[in-house]
ModelCIF file with pLDDT and N, C-alpha, C, O atoms, coordinates in Angstrom:
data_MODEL
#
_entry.id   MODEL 
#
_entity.id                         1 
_entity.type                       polymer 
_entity.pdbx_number_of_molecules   1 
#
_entity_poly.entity_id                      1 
_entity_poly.type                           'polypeptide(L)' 
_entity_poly.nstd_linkage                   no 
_entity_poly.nstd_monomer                   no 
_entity_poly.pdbx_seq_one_letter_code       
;(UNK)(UNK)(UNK)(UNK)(UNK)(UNK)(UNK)(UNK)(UNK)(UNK)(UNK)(UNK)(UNK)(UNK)(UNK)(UNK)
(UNK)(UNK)(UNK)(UNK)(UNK)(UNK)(UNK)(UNK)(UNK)(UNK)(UNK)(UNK)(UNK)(UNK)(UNK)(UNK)
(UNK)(UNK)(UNK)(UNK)(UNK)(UNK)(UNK)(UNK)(UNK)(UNK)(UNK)(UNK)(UNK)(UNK)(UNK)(UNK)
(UNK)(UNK)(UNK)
;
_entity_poly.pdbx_seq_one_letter_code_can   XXXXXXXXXXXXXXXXXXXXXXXXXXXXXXXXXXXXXXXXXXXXXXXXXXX 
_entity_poly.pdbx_strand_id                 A 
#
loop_
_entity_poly_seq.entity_id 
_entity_poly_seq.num 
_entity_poly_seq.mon_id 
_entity_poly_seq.hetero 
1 1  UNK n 
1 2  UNK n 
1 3  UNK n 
1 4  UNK n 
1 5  UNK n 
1 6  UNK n 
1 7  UNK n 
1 8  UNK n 
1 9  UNK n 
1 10 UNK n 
1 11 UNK n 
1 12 UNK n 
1 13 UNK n 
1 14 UNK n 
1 15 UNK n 
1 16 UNK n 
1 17 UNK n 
1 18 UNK n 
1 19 UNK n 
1 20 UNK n 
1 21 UNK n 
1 22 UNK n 
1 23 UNK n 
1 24 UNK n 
1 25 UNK n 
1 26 UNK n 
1 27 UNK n 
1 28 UNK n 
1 29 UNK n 
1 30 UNK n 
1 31 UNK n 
1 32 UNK n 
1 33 UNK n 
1 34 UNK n 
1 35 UNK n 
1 36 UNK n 
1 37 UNK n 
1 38 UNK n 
1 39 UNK n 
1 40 UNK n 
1 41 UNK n 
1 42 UNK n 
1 43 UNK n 
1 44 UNK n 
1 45 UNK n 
1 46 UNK n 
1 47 UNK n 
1 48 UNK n 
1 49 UNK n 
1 50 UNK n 
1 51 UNK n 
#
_struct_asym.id          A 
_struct_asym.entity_id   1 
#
loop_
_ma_qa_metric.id 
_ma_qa_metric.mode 
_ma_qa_metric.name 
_ma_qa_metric.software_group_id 
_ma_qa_metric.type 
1 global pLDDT . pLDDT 
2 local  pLDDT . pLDDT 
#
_ma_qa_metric_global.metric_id      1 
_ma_qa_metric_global.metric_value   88.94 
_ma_qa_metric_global.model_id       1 
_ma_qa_metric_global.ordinal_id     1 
#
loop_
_ma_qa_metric_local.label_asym_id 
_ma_qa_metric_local.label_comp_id 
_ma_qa_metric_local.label_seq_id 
_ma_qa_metric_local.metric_id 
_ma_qa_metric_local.metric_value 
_ma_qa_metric_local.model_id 
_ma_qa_metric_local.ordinal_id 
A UNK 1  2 43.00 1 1  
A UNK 2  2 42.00 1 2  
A UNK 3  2 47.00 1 3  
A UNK 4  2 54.00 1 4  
A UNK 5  2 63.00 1 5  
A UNK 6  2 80.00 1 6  
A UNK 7  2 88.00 1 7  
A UNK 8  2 94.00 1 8  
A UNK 9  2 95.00 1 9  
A UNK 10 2 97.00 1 10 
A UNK 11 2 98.00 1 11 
A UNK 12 2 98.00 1 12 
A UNK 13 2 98.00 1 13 
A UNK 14 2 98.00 1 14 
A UNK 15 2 98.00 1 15 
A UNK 16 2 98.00 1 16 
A UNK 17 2 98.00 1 17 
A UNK 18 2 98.00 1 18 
A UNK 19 2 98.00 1 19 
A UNK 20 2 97.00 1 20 
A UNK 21 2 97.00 1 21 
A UNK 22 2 97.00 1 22 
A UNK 23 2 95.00 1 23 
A UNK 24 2 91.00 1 24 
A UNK 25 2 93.00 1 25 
A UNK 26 2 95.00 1 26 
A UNK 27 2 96.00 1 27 
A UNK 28 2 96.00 1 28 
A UNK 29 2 97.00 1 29 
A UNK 30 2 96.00 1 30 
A UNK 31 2 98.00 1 31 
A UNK 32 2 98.00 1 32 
A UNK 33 2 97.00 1 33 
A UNK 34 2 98.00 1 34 
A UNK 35 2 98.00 1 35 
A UNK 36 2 98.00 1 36 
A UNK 37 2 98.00 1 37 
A UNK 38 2 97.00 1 38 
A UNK 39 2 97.00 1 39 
A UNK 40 2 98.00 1 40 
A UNK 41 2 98.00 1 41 
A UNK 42 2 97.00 1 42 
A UNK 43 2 96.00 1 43 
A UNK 44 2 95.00 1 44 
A UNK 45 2 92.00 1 45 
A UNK 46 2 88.00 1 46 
A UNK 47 2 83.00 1 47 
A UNK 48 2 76.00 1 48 
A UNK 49 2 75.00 1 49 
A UNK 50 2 67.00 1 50 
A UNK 51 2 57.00 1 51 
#
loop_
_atom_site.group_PDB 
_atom_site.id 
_atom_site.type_symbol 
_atom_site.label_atom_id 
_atom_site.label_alt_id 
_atom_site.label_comp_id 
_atom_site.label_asym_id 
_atom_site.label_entity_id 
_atom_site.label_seq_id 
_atom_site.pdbx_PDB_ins_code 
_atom_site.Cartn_x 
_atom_site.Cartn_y 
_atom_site.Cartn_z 
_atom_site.occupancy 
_atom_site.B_iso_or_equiv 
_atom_site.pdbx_formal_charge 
_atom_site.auth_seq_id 
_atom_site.auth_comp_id 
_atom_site.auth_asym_id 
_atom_site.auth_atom_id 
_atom_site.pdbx_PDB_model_num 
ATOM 1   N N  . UNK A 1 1  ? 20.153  14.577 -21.688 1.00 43.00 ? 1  UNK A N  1 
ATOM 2   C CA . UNK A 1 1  ? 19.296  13.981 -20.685 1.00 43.00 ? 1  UNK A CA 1 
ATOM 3   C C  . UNK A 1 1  ? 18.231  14.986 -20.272 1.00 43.00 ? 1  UNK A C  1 
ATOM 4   O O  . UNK A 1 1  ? 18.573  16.089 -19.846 1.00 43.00 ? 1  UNK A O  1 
ATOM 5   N N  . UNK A 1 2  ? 16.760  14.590 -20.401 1.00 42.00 ? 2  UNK A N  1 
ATOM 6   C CA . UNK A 1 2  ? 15.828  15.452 -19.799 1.00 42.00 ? 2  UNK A CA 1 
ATOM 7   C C  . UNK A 1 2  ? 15.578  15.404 -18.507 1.00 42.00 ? 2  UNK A C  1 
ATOM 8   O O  . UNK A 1 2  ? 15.967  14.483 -17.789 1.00 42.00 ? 2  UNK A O  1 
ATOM 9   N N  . UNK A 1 3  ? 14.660  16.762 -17.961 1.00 47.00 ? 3  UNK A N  1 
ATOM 10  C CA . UNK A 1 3  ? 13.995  16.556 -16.653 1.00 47.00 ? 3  UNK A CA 1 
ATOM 11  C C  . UNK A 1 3  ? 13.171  15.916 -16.089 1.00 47.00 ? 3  UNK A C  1 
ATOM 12  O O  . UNK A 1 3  ? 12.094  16.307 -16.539 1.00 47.00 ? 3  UNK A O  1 
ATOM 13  N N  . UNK A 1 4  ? 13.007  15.172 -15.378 1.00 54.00 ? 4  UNK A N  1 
ATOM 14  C CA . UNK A 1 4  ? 11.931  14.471 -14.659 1.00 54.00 ? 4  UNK A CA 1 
ATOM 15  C C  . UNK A 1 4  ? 10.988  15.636 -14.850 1.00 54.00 ? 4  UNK A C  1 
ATOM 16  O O  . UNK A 1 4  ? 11.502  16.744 -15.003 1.00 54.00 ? 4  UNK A O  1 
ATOM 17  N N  . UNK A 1 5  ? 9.798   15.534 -14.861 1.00 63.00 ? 5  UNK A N  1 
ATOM 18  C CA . UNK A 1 5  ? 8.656   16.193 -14.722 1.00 63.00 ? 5  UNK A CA 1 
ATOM 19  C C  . UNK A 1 5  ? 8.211   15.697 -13.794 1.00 63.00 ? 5  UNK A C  1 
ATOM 20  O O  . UNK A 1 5  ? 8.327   14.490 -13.583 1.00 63.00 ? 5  UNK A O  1 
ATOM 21  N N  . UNK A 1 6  ? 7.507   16.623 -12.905 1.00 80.00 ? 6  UNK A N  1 
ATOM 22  C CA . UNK A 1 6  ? 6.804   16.844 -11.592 1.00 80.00 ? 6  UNK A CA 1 
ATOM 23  C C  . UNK A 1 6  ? 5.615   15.977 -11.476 1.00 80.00 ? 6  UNK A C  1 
ATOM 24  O O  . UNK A 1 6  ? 5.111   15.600 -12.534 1.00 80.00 ? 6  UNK A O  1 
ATOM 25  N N  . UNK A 1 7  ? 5.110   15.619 -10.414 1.00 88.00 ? 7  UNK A N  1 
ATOM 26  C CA . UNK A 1 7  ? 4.061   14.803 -10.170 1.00 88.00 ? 7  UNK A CA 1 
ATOM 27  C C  . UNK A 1 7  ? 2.887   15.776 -10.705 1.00 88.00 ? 7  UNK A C  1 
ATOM 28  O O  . UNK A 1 7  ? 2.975   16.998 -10.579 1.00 88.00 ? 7  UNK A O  1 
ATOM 29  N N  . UNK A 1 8  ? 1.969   15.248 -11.208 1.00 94.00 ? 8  UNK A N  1 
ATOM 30  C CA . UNK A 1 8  ? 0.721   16.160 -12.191 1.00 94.00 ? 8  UNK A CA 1 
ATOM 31  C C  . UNK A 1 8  ? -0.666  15.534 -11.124 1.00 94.00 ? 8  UNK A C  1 
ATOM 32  O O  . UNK A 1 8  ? -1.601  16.297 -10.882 1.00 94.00 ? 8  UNK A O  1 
ATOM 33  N N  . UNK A 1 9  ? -0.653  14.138 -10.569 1.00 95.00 ? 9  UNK A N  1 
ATOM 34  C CA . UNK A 1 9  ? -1.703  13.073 -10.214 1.00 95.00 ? 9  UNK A CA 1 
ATOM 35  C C  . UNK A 1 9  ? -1.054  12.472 -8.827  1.00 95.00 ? 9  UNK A C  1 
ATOM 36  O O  . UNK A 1 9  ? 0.171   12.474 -8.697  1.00 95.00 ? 9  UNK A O  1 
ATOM 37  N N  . UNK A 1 10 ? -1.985  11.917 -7.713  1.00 97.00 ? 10 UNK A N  1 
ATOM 38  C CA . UNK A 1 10 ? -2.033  11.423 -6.633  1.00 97.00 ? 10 UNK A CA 1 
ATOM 39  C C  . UNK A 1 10 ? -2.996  10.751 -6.391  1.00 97.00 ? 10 UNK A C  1 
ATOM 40  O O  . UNK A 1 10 ? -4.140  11.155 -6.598  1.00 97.00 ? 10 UNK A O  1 
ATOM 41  N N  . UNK A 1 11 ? -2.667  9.387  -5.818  1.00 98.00 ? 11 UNK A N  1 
ATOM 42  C CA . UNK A 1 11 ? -3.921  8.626  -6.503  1.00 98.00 ? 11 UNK A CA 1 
ATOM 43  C C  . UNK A 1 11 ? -3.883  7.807  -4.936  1.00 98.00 ? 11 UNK A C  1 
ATOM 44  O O  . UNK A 1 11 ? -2.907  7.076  -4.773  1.00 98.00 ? 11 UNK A O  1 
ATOM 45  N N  . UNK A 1 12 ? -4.860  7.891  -3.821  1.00 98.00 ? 12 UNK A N  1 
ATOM 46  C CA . UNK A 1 12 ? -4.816  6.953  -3.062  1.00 98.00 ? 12 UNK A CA 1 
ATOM 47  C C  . UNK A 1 12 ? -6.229  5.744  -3.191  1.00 98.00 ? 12 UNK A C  1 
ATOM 48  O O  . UNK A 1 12 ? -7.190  6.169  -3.833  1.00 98.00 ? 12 UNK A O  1 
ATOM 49  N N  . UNK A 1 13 ? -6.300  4.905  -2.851  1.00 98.00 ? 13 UNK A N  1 
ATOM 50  C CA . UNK A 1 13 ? -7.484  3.305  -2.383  1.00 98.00 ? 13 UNK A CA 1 
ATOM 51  C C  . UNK A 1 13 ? -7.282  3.151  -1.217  1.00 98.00 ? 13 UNK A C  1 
ATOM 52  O O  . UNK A 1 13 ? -6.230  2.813  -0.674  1.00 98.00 ? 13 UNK A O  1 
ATOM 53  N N  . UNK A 1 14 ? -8.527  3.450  -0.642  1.00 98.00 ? 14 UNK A N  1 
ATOM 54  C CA . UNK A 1 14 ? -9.101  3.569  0.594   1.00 98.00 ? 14 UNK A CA 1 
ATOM 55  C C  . UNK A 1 14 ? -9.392  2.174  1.096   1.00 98.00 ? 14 UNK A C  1 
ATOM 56  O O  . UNK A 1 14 ? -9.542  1.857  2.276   1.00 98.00 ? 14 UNK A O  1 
ATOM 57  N N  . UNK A 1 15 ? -9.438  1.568  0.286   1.00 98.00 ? 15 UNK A N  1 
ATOM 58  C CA . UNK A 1 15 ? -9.821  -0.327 0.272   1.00 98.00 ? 15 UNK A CA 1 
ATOM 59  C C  . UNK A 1 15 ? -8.701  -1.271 1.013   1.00 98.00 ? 15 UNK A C  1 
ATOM 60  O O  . UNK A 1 15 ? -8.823  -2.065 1.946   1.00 98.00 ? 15 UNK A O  1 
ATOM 61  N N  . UNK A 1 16 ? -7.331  -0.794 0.077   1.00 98.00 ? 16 UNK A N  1 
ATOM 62  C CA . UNK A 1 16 ? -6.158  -1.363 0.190   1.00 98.00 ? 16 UNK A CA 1 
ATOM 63  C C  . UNK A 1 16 ? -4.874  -0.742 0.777   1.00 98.00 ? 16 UNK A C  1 
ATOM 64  O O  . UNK A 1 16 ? -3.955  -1.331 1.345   1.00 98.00 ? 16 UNK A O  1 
ATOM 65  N N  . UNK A 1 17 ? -5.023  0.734  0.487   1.00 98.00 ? 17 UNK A N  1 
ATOM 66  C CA . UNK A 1 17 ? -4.214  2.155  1.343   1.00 98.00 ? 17 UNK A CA 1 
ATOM 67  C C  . UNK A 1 17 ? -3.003  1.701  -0.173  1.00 98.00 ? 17 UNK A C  1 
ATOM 68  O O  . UNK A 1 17 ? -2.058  0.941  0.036   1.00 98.00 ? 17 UNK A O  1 
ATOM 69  N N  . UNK A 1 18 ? -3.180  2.120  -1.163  1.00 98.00 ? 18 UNK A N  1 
ATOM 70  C CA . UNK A 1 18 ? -2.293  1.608  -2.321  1.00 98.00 ? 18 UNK A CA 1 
ATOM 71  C C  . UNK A 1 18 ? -2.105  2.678  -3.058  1.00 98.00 ? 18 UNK A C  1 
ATOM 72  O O  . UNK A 1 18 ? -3.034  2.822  -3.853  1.00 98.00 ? 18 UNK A O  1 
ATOM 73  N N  . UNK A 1 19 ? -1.216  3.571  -3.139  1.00 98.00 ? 19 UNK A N  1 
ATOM 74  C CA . UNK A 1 19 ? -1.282  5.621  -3.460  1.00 98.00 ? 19 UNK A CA 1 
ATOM 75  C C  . UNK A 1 19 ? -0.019  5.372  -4.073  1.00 98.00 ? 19 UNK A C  1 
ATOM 76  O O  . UNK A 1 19 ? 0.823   4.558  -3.694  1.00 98.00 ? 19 UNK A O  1 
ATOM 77  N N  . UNK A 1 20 ? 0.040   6.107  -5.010  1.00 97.00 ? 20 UNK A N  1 
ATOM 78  C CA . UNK A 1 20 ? 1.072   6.594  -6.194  1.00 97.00 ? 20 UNK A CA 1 
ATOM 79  C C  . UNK A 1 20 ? 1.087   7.579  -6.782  1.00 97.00 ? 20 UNK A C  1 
ATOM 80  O O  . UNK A 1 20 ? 0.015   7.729  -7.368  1.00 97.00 ? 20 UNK A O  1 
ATOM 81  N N  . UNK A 1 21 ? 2.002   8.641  -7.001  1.00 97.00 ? 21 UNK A N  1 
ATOM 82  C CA . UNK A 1 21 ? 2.228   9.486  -7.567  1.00 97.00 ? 21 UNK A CA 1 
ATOM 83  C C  . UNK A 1 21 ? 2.209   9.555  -9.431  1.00 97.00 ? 21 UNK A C  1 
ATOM 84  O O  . UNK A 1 21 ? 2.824   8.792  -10.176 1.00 97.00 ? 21 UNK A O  1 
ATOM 85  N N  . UNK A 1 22 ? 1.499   10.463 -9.750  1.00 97.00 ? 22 UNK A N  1 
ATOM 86  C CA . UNK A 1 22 ? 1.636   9.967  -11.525 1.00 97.00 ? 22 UNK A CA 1 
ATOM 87  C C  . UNK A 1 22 ? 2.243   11.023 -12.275 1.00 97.00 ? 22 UNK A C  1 
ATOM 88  O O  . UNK A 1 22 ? 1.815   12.171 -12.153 1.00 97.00 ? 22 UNK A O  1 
ATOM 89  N N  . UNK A 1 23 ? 3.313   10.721 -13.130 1.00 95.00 ? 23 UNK A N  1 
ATOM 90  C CA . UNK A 1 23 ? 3.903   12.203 -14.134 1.00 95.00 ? 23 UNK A CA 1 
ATOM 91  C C  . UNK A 1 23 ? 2.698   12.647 -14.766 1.00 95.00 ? 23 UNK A C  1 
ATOM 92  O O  . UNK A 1 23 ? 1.597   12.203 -14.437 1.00 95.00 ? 23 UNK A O  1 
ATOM 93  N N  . UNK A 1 24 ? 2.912   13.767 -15.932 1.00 91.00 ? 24 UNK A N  1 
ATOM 94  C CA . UNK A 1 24 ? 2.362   14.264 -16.393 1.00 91.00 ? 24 UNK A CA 1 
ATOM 95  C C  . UNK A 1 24 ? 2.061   12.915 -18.023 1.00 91.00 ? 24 UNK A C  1 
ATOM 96  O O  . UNK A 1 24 ? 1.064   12.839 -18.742 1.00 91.00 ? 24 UNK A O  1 
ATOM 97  N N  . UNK A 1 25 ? 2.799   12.441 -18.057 1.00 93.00 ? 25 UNK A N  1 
ATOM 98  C CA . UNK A 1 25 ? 2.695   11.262 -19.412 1.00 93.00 ? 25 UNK A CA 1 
ATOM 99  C C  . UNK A 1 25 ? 2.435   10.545 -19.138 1.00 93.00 ? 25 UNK A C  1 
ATOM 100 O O  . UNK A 1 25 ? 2.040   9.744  -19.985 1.00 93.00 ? 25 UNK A O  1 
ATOM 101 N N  . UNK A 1 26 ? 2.418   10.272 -18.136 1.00 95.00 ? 26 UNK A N  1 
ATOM 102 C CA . UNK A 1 26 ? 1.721   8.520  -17.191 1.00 95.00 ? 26 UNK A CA 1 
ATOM 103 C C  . UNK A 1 26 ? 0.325   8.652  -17.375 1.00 95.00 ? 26 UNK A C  1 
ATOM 104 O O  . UNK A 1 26 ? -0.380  9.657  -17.278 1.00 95.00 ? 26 UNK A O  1 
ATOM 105 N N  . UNK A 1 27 ? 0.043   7.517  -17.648 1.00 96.00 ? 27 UNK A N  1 
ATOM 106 C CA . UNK A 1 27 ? -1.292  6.783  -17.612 1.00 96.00 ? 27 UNK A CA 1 
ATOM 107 C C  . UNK A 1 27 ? -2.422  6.821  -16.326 1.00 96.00 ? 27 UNK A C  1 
ATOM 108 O O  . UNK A 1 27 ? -2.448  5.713  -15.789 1.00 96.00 ? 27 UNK A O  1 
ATOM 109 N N  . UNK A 1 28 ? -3.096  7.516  -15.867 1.00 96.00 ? 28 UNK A N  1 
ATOM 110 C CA . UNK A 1 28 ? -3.632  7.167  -14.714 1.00 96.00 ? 28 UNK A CA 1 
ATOM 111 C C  . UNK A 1 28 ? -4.775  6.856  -14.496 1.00 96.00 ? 28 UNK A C  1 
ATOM 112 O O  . UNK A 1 28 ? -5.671  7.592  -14.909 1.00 96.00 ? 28 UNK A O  1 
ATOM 113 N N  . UNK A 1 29 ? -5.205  5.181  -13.486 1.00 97.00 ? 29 UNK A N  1 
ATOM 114 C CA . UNK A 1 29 ? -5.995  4.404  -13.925 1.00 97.00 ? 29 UNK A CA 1 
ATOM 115 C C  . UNK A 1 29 ? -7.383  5.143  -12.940 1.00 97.00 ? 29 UNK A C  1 
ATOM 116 O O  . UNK A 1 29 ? -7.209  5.924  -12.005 1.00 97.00 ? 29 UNK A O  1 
ATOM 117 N N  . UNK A 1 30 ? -8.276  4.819  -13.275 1.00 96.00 ? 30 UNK A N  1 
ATOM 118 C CA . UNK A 1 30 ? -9.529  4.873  -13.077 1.00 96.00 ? 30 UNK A CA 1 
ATOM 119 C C  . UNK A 1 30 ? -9.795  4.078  -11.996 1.00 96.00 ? 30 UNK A C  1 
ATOM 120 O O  . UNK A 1 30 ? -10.677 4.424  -11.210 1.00 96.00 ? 30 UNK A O  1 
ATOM 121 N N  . UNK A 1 31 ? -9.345  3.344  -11.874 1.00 98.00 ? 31 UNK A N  1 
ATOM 122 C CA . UNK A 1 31 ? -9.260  2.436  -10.613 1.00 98.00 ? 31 UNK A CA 1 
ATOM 123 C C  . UNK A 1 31 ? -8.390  2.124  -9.838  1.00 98.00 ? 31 UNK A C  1 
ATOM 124 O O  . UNK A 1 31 ? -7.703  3.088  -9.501  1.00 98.00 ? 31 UNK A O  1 
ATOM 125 N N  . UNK A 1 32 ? -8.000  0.811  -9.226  1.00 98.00 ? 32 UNK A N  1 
ATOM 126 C CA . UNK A 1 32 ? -7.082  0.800  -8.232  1.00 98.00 ? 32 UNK A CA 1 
ATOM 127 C C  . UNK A 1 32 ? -6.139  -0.593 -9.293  1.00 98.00 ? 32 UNK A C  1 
ATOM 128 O O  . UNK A 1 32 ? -6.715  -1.553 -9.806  1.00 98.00 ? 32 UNK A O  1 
ATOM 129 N N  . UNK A 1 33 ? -4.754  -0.335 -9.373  1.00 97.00 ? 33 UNK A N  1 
ATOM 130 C CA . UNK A 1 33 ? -4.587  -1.377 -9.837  1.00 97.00 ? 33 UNK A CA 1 
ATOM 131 C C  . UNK A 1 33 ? -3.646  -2.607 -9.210  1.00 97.00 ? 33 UNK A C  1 
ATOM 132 O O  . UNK A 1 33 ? -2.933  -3.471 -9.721  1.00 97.00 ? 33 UNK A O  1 
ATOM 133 N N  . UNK A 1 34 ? -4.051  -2.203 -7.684  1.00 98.00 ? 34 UNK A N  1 
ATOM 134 C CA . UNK A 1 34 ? -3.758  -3.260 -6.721  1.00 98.00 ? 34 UNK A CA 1 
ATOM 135 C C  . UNK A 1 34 ? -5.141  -4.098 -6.452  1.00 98.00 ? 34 UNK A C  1 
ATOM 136 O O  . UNK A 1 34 ? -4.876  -5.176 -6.983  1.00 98.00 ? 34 UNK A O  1 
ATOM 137 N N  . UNK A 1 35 ? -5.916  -4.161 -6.143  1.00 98.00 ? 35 UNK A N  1 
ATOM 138 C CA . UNK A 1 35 ? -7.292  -4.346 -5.658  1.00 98.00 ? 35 UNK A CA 1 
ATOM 139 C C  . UNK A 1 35 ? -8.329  -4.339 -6.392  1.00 98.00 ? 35 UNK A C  1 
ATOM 140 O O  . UNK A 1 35 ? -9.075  -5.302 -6.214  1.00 98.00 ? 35 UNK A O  1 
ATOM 141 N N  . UNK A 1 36 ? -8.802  -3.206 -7.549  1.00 98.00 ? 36 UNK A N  1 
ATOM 142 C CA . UNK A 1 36 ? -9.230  -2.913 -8.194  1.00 98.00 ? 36 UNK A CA 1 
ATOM 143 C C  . UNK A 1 36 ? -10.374 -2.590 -8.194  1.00 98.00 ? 36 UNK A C  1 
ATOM 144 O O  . UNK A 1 36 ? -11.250 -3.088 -8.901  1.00 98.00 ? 36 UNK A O  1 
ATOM 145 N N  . UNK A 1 37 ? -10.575 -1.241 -6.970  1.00 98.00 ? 37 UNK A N  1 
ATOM 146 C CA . UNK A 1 37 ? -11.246 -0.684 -5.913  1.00 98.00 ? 37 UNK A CA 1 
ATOM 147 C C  . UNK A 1 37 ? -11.763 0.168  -7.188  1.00 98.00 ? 37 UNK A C  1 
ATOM 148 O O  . UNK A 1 37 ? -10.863 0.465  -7.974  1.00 98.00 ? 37 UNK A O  1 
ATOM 149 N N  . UNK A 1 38 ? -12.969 0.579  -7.500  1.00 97.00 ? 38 UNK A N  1 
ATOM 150 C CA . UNK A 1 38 ? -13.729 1.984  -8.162  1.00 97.00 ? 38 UNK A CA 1 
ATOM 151 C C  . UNK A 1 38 ? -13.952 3.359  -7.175  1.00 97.00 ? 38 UNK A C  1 
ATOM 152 O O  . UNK A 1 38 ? -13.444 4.474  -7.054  1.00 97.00 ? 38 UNK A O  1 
ATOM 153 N N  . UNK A 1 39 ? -15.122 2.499  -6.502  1.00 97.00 ? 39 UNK A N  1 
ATOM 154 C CA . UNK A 1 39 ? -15.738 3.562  -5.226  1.00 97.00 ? 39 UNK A CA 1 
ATOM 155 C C  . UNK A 1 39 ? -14.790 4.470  -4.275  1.00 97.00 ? 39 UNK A C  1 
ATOM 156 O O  . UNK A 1 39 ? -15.166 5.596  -3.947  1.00 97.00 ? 39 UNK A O  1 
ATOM 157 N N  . UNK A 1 40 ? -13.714 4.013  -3.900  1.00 98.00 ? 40 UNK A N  1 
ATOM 158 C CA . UNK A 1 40 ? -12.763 4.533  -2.908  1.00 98.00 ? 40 UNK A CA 1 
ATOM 159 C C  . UNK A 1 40 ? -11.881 4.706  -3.600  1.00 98.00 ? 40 UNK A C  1 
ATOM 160 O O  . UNK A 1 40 ? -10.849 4.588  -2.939  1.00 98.00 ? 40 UNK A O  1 
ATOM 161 N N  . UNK A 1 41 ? -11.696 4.915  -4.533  1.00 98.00 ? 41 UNK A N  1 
ATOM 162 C CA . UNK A 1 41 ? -10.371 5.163  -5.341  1.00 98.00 ? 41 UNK A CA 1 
ATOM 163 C C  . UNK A 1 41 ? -10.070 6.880  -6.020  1.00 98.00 ? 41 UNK A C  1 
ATOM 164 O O  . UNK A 1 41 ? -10.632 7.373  -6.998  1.00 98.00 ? 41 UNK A O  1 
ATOM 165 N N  . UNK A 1 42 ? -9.191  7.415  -5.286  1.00 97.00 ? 42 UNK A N  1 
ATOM 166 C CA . UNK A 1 42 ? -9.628  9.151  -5.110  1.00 97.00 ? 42 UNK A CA 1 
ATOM 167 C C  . UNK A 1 42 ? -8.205  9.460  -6.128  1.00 97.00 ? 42 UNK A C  1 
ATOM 168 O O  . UNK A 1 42 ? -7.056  9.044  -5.981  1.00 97.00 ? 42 UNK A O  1 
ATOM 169 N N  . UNK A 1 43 ? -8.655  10.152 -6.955  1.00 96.00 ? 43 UNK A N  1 
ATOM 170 C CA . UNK A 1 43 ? -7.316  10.897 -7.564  1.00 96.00 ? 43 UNK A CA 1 
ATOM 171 C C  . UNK A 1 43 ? -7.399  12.490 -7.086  1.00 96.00 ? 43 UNK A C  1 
ATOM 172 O O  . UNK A 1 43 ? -8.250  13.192 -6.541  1.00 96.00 ? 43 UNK A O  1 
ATOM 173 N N  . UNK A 1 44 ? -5.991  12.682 -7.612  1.00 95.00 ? 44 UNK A N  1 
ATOM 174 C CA . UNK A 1 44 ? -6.232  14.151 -6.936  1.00 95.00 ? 44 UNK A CA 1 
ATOM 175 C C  . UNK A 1 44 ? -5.003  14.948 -7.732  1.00 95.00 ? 44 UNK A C  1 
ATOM 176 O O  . UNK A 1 44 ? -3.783  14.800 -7.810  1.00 95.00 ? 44 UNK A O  1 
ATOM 177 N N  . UNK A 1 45 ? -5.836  15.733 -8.197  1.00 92.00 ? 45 UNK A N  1 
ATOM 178 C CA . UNK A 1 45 ? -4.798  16.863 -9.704  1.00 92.00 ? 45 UNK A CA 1 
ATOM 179 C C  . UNK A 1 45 ? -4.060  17.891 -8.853  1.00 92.00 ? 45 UNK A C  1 
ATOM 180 O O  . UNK A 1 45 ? -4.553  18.975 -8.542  1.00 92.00 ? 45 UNK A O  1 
ATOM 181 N N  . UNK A 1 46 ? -2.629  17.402 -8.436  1.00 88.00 ? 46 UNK A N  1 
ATOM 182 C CA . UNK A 1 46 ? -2.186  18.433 -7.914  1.00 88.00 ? 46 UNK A CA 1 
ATOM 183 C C  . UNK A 1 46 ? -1.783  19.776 -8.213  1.00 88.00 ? 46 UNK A C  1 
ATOM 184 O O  . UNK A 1 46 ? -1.089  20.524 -7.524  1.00 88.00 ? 46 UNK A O  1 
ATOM 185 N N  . UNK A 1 47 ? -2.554  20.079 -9.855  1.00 83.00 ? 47 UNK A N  1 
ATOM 186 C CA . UNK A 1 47 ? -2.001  21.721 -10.347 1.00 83.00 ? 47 UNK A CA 1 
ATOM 187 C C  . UNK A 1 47 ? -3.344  22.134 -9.494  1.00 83.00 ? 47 UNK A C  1 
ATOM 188 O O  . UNK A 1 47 ? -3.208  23.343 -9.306  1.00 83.00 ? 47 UNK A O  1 
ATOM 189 N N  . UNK A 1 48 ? -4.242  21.826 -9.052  1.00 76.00 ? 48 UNK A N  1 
ATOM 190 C CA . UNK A 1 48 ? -5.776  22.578 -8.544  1.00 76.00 ? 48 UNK A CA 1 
ATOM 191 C C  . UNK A 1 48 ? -5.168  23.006 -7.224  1.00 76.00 ? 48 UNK A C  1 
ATOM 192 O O  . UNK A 1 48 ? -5.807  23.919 -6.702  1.00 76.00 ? 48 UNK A O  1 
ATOM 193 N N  . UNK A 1 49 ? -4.165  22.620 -6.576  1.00 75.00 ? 49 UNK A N  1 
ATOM 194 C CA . UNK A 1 49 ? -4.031  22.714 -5.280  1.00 75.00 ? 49 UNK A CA 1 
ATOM 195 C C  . UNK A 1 49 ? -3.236  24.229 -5.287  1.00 75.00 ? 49 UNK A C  1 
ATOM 196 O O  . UNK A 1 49 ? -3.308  25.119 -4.440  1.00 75.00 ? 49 UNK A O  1 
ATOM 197 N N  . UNK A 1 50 ? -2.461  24.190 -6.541  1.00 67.00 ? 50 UNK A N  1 
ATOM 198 C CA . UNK A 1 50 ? -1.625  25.459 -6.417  1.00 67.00 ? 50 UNK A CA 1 
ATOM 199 C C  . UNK A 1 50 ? -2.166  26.900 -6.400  1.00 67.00 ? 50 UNK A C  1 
ATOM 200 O O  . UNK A 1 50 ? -3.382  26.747 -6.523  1.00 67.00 ? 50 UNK A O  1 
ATOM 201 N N  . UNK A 1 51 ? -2.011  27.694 -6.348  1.00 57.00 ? 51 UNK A N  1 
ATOM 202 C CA . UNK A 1 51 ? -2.421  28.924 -6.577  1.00 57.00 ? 51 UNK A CA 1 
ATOM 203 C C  . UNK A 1 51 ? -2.295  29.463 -7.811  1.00 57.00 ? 51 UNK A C  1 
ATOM 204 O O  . UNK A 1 51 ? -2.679  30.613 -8.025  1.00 57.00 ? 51 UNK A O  1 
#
């Protein structure tokens, strides 16, 4: 059995408040795929945050 791998992506929509965490193999959309918000739709690479 392998390890879960760590969240890599954070993805909130400012439109709908609709945020998910993404692995490192996950797919992560360009948009919102509740709503399907462009403009407000913020990802955020959580290795940039680290030191």
């Amino acid at each position: 059995m392998g390890t879960k791998n760590e969240s890599v992506c954070s993805t909130h929509c400012m439109k709908c408040d609709h945020g998910k965490n993404y692995d490192e193999d996950d797919l992560v959309p360009e948009s919102c795929p509740v709503c399907g918000e462009h403009k407000e739709f913020t990802i955020l690479h959580l290795d940039s945050l680290q030191s």
